[in-house]
C-alpha positions in Angstrom: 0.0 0.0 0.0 3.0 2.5 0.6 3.7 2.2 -2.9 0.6 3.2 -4.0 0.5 6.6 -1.8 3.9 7.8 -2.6 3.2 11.1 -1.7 2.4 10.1 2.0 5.2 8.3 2.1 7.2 11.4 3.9 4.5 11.5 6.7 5.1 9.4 9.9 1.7 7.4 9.7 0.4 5.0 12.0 0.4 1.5 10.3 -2.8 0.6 12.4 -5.7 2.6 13.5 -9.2 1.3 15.3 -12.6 2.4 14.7 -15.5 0.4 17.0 -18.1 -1.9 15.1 -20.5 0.4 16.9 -19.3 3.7 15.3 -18.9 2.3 11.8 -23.0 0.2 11.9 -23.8 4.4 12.6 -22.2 5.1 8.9 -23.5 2.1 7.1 -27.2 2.3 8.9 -27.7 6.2 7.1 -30.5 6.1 4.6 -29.3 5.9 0.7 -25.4 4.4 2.0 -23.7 1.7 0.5 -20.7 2.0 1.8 -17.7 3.7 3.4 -15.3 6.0 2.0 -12.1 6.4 3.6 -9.9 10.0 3.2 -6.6 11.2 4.3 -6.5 14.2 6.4 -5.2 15.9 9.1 -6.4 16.6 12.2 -6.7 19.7 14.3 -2.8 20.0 15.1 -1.7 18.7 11.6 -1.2 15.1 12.5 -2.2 13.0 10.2 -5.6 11.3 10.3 -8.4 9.2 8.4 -12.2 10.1 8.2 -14.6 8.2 7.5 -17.7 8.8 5.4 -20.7 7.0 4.0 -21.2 6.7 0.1 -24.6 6.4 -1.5 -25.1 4.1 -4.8 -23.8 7.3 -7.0 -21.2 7.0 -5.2 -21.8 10.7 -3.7 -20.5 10.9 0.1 -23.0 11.2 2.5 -21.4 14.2 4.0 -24.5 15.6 6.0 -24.8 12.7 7.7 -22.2 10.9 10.2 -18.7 11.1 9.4 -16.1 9.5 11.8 -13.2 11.1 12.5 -11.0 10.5 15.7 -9.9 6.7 15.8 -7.8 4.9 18.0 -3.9 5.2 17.5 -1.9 2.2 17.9 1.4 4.4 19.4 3.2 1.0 19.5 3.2 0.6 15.9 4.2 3.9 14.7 7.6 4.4 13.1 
């Protein structure tokens, strides 16, 4: 996967990151989504982060609805 992001490749990323079955049933039980679509970002102090959205069957994000955006780190496995 590191090869196919090259330009995060400067970024200390966190290999592994948790979000609860709980918080992800709230994306996929929206009305219209399909699915989740997952975006690089960074978080309030520039770290970087992933955010998760629901996609509808045109494949539009469901960006009014819930969108998860703090996971769970794992500091272990960080480089």
């Amino acid at each position: 996967m590191d090869s196919e992001l090259p330009q995060w490749r400067h970024i200390k990323w966190c290999k592994r990151t948790f979000f609860g079955v709980e918080k992800l049933k709230l994306i996929l039980a929206q009305k219209d989504c399909i699915g989740v679509r997952l975006y690089y970002a960074k978080d309030d102090t520039g770290k970087p982060a992933l955010v998760l959205v629901g996609v509808d069957k045109n494949e539009n994000d469901l960006y009014n609805g819930v969108i998860l955006d703090r996971s769970v780190a794992l500091p272990f496995l960080l480089r």
